[in-house]
C-alpha positions, 0 to 999 in steps of 0.5 A, a space after each residue: 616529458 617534463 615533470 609536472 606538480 598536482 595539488 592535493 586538496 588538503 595541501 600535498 604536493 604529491 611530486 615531493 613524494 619519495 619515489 616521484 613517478 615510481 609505482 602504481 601510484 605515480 602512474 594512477 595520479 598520472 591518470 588524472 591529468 591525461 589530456 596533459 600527457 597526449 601529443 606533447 603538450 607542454 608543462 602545467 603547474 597547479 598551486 597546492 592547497 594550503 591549511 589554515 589555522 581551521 582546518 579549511 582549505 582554499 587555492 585562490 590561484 586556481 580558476 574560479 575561487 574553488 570552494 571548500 565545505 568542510 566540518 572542523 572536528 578539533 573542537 572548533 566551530 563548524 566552517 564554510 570558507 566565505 559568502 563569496 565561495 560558497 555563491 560560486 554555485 551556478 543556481 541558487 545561492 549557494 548559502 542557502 543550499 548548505 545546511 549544518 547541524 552537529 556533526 552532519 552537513 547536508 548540501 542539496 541542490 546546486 553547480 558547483 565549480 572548481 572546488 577542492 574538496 568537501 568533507 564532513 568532518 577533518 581533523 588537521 592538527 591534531 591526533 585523535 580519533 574522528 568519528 560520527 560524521 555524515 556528508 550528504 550531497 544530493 540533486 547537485 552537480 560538481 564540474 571543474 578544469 577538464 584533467 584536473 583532480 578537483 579533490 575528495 569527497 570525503 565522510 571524515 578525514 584525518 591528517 594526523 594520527 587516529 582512526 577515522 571510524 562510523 561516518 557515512 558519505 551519502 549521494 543522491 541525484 549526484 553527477 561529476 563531470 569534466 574533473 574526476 574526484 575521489 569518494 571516500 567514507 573516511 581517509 586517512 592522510 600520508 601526513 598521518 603516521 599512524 590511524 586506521 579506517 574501518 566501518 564507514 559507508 558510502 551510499 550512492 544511489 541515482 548518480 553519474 559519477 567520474 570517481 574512484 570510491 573506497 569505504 575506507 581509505 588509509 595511505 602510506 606515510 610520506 616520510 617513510 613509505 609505511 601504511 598507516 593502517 587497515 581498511 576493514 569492516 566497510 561499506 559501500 553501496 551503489 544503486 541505479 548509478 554510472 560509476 566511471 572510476 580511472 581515477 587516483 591511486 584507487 583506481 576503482 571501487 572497493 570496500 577498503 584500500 591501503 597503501 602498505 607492505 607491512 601487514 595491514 588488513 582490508 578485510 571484512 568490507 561489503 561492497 552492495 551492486 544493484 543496477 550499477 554500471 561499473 566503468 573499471 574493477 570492483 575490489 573487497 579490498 586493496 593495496 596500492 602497493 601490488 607487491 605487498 604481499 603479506 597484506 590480507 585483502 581477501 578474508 570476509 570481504 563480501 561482494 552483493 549483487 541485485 538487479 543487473 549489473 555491468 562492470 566492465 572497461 573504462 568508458 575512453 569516451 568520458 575523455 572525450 566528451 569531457 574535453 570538449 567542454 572545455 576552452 582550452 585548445 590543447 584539449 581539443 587534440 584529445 576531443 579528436 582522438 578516438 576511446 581506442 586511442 585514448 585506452 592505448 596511451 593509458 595502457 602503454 603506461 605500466 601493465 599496472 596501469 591497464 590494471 586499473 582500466 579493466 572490468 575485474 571482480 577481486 579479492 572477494 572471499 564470497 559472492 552473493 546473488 541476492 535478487 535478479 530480473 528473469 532473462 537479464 543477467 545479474 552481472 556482465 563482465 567485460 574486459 581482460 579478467 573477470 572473476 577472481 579471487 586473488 591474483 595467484 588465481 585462487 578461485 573465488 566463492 559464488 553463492 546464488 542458492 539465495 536469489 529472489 527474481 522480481 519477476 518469477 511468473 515470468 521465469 520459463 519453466 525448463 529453461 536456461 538464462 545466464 547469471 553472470 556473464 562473461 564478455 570479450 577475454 573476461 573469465 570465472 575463476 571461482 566455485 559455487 557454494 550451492 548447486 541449486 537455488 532455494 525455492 521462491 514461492 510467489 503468489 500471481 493474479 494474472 486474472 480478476 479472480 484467479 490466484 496462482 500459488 507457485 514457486 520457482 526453483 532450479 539448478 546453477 552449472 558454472 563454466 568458464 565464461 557463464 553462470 547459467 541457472 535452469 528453472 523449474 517454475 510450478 504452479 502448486 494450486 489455483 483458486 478461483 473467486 469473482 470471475 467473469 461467466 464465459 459461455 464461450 471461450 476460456 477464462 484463461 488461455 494456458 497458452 497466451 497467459 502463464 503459459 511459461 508457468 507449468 499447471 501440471 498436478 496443482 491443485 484447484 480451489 473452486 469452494 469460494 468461487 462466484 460468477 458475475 455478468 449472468 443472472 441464472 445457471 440453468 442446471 449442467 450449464 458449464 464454462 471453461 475456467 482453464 483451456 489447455 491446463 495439462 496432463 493431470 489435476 491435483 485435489 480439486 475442492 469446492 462443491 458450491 458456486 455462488 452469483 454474486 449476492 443472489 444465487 448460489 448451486 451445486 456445481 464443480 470443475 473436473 479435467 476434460 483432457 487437457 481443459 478445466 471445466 466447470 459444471 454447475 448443476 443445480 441452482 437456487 437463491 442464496 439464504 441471505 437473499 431472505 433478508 430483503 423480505 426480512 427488511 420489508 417485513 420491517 417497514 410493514 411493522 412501522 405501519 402497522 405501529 401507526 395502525 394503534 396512533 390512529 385508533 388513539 386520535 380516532 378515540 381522542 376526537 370522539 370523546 364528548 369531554 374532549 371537544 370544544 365548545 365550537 365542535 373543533 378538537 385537535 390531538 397530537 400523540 407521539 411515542 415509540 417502541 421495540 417489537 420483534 416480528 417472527 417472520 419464519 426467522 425474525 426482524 427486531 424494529 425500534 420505531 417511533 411514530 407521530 400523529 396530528 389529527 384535527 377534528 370536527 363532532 357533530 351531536 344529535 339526538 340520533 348520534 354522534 359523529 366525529 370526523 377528521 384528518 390527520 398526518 403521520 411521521 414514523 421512523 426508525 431502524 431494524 435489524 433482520 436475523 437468519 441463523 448466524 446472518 445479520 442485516 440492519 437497516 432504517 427506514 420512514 414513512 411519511 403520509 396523511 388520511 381521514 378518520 371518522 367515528 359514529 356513536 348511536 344514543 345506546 353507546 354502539 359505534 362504528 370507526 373508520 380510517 382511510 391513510 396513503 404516503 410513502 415508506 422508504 427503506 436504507 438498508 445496509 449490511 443486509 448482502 454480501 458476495 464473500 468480498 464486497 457488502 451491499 446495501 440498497 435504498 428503496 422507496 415505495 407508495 403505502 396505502 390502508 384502512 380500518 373499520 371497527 365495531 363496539 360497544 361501550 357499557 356504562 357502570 356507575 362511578 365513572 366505570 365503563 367497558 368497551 368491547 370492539 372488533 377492528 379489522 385493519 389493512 395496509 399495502 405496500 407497494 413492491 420495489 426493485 433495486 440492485 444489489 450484487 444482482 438483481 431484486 424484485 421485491 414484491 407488494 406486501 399486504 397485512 391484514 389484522 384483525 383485532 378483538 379486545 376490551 377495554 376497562 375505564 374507571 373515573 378516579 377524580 376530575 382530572 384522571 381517568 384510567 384505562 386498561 386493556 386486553 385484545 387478540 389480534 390474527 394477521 391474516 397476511 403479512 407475506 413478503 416475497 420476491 426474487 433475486 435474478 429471476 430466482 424466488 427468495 424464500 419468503 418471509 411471514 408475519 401470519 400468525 397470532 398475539 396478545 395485546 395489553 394496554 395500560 393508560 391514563 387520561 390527565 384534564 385539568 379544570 378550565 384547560 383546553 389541554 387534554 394528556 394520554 399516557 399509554 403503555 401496549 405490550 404484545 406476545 405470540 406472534 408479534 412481541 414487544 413494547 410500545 408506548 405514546 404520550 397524546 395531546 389534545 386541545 379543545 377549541 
């Protein structure tokens, strides 16, 4: 073979290296242009990159007009190399994907082709620390001249002295394809003699990649073959990507890599494995030159591992397939030959070289199990080594005592999977750190309704080929909430649902349960909540059910050989059911609040001073008040009501009669109160009816009213059923009368005394509605009889005050109802109060307008304020 030039993007021309093609490292470079060693081909001469004054690097002799991105750290300004590079990118512009700001740059989106490195920060002539740099690449694509190395992707680079320290490569949506490239969070160049690489980061997550990677990278000096320095305290992370790495001098993935016989370290790096599939050796720490034996590569290097991971060969057919890409006829050879054939020729290389082609996992000094799938290993090793420590065979640390599995409902009590498992010549060179695992508590719904309370825990057995782990997977308590009722049938199947998951001995919670999808449980009705649950039960606690929103029993669960069963045994409406009846009474009150505006027009119309000169009177009163209802527990309604009466009198020597019609408006809100239980709600009526008043010659009178319209409740807050409040809006047609007999006694001084008894009827019709269940609230009917007296005393022309004293009995007032077939406990305005008013009449001379003011206080029964502001207008 001849001898062949590779460039290296920051202008080495590694066949002018001391030792040209001695070595490990001679070999892995060799690596990269295999196509160019299969079936004699003849020689290829690549043009090495060169430097300018800014750090920025261009070879114009290779194909396409590579592009370089990269952020100059020697206190230049930020670069990129030319409009004309940069739109080498197939999709979009290309300028318009690169995005600098300080020391990071962002390239997101794009095809980029034969490009010869992008880096986020370089230093290139001069010593000094670099630090601080970010290169984040994301949705984007590099491809290149099939076998040829197309350069670094680099977090920070340093080709003089110093360290290259905190930067981080980032990589999402990635794929490199036909060319390999070599990732680095930071690297220090064999130009440098002196620098050290230590916490930098590589992140790669959802990628494709043809790459070795390092967290940290620090070569060994060309002038004198000496490393530079150490590779410690770095991180790489992959995560859901494909990481094919023969590649470099690396040759795999590893946390840090020197190149050094002199001491140097590359230790305490962490390498983070979550459903990665490794195409070749993961190592904590590296040294290209093997027979460096006074290097540490093992002390604090940690390995990680969630999901399910594969580190195994070299993919041989990326070669192929890669080749085929290409236009080349002498690649074609290689588009022919098989992955065995390909594997053959690398491997008769070097025993070196076959090293770096291998699925081995080492120089870690410990190895974590972290989080893992029920039945799929964490890791699966294949190749010629596996497992190791170092290469004198020390064993490595495993450690899986803290592993958490994404599914552990699944996890099959008593039986065994494998962790780690090892595949064709692989092997476990290691211990274990702990025996068993710390138990995972999880909590599962497999039911609406049902909540498991388990925890998974277990034992690890480690052989020469696997690291199994047998579960104990133990339901500790089940409870129960909103389930469906059964009256055949289970509610859970043991057998078809959990069944991996052992019920003996856990504990049942049924204090909190409700049944849906039935409207009443006669007494010893029962159900299956578990059918095959086991050999024994723990604590079983609950002594209650409750259905919904309406009905609630005695009843629990016991075990009936292997069955959980539940028994309700008595069954009667819940307490908050009450406050349905609670919130008609509502509404009654309203009504009954209108009851006293039309007594004030029936009074307004009739009065002689009050009608027009043609017998015509109108009368507006409005006004509001608070009265709280004893009801058995009691309802608290704000109301405010309003009336329109317009009136005709007709005097005689026989008497007086005044007749008329109205409209009323009444609205409002209320709140019902049960011990601790609050509801709240509004509602509002709307109607109309005819009034009438006779008076004979000696002041006698009768009155009377007719009224009918409708009253609408909105309730809310009122239900609940332990997890979701109800509310419902119910309308209803309302209808009522009055009559009423007095007298009134004229006194000298504008005095008089009317001394009445009015009896007053009102009905509401019932209603239904659903709400957690089903309602049926019956019709209400109120009778109220009211006797009282009223003084009045004429103090001028234009005041005339009044005040007032009655005892008032409601008859009725009941409202009941049932809730799915059950009666509420009903609620009961009967009962006795006192009533005072206090009020003023206004008329000024030569004014069809007329005022009253009042004022009516009420104790007993019924307590509370109300108050009005009438009108009047004469004709």
């Amino acid at each position: 073979m001849e001898t062949r030039k590779y460039g290296s993007p920051l202008g080495e021309n590694i066949s002018s290296r001391k030792g040209v093609w001695k070595g490990k490292k001679a070999q892995m470079a060799l690596a990269l242009a295999v196509s160019l060693w299969i079936g004699g081909m003849g020689s290829v001469e690549v043009a090495h990159a060169d430097a300018d004054e800014f750090g920025i690097y261009l070879d114009d002799e290779m194909a396409g007009a590579p592009l370089t991105v990269l952020n100059a750290s020697n206190d230049e300004e930020q670069y990129i190399r030319n409009d004309a590079a940069v739109t080498q990118a197939k999709t979009g512009t290309g300028a318009e994907l690169i995005e600098k700001s300080g020391k990071a740059l962002t390239i997101a989106g794009g095809n980029w082709r034969d490009y010869s490195g992008i880096m986020g920060g370089v230093r290139s002539t001069t010593a000094g620390d670099i630090t601080g740099y970010t290169l984040n690449l994301s949705n984007l694509k590099f491809e290149g001249n099939f076998g040829l190395y197309q350069g670094e992707i680099v977090g920070a680079y340093a080709l003089e002295d110093g360290d290259v320290y905190k930067n981080t490569v980032i990589l999402d949506g990635v794929t490199v394809k036909d060319s390999p490239v070599a990732l680095y969070g930071g690297h220090v160049d064999s130009d440098a003699d002196t620098g050290n690489a230590h916490h930098n980061t590589v992140s790669i997550k959802n990628s494709n990649l043809w790459s070795a990677v390092a967290g940290g990278y620090t070569a060994a000096n060309d002038d004198n073959g000496i490393g530079t320095g150490s590779a410690n305290d770095n991180e790489v992370t992959i995560e859901n990507s494909n990481v094919q790495t023969m590649v470099l001098e690396i040759g795999g993935v590893c946390g840090g890599a020197i190149d050094s016989d002199d001491g140097k370290t590359a230790i305490n790096n962490t390498v983070n494995l979550k459903n990665a599939l490794i195409g070749g050796p993961v190592w904590g720490g590296m040294n290209l030159q093997i027979d460096g034996s006074s290097v540490d590569l093992v002390t604090g290097n940690t390995l990680n591992l969630a999901g399910a991971n594969k580190i195994g060969e070299f993919d041989y057919q990326l070669y192929i397939d890669n080749a085929k890409n290409s236009d080349d006829p002498e690649v074609a050879a290689i588009a022919a030959m098989t992955p065995a054939q390909i594997k053959e020729v690398i491997e008769s290389w070097s025993p070196e070289m076959s090293m770096i082609t291998e699925g081995r996992v080492q120089n870690f000094e410990k190895i974590n199990l972290l989080e893992g799938t029920w039945g799929t290993p964490v890791l699966t090793l294949s190749g010629a080594n596996g497992i190791m420590k170092n290469m004198d065979g020390t064993k490595a640390v495993i450690d899986a005592s803290k592993l958490k599995f994404t599914n552990p409902e699944d996890v099959q009590n008593g039986a065994t999977m494998n962790l780690i498992h090892c595949e064709d010549e692989a092997s476990l060179t290691a211990t274990l750190d702990n025996t068993a695992m710390d138990e995972q508590k999880y909590n599962v719904n497999p039911l609406a309704g049902i909540a498991v309370d388990a925890a998974v825990k277990g034992s690890f057995a480690l052989t020469e080929k696997n690291l199994t782990y047998t579960a104990s997977n133990q339901a500790n308590k089940l409870t129960f909430t909103d389930v469906e009722w059964k009256d055949s049938g289970a509610l859970l199947n043991h057998k078809t649902t959990l069944s991996n998951v052992s019920f003996d001995g856990a504990a049942v919670d049924t204090s909190n349960i409700k049944f849906t999808n039935i409207e009443e449980l006669a007494a010893n009705k029962k159900m299956t909540l578990v059918s095959d649950f086991g050999n024994s039960v723990g604590t079983i606690t609950g002594t209650k059910y409750k259905v919904g929103s309406t009905l609630e029993g005695d009843g629990k669960a016991s075990l009936v050989g292997k069955d959980l069963i539940f028994t309700a045994e008595t069954g009667t409406a819940q307490p908050q059911t009450h406050n349905t009846v609670m919130g008609a009474t509502a509404s009654m009150a309203a009504l009954s609040a209108g009851n006293d505006f039309v007594g004030t027009a029936t009074d307004g119309l009739s009065m002689g001073s009050n009608t027009g000169t043609d017998g015509l009177a109108t009368f507006a009163n409005m006004g509001g008040g608070s009265i709280t209802q004893e009801t058995g527990s009691h309802v608290t309604s704000h109301t405010w009501n309003a009336i329109l009466a317009l009136g005709h009198q007709n005097v005689k020597k026989s008497g007086t009669t005044e007749y008329g019609a109205f409209f009323e408006y009444g609205t409002g809100n209320y709140s019902t109160f049960d011990g601790d239980v609050r509801g709240d709600g509004s509602m509002h009526y709307t109607g109309g009816g005819l009034l009438g008043k006779w008076t004979s010659p000696r002041k006698d009178y009768i009155e009377g009213s007719i009224r009918l319209g409708s009253i609408k409740d909105d309730a809310s807050n009122v239900l609940t059923d332990g997890t979701n409040t109800y509310g419902y809006n119910t309308s209803a047609g309302y209808y009522g009368f009055h009559l009423g007999y007095g007298k009134l006694f004229d006194y000298s001084g504008g005095r008089s005394l009317d001394v009445y008894g009015k009896f007053f009827y009102n009905h509401r019709n019932g209603v239904s509605f659903d709400a957690g269940g089903h309602y049926d609230l019956d019709a209400i009917n109120s009778q109220i009889l009211r006797l009282g007296t009223r003084y009045s005393m004429q103090t001028s022309d234009q005041w005339k005050w009044y005040g007032g004293l009655a005892y008032e009995y409601e008859f009725g007032g009941r409202a009941t109802g049932t809730a799915d077939g059950v009666a509420i406990r009903g609620a009961e305005t009967k009962g006795s109060s006192l009533r005072a008013e206090l009020g003023a009449t206004i008329t000024q001379p030569n004014s069809p307008w007329t005022v009253d003011l009042n004022l009516t206080a009420f104790a007993g029964k019924k307590r509370g304020v109300s108050g009005g502001v009438g009108l009047k207008y004469n004709f």
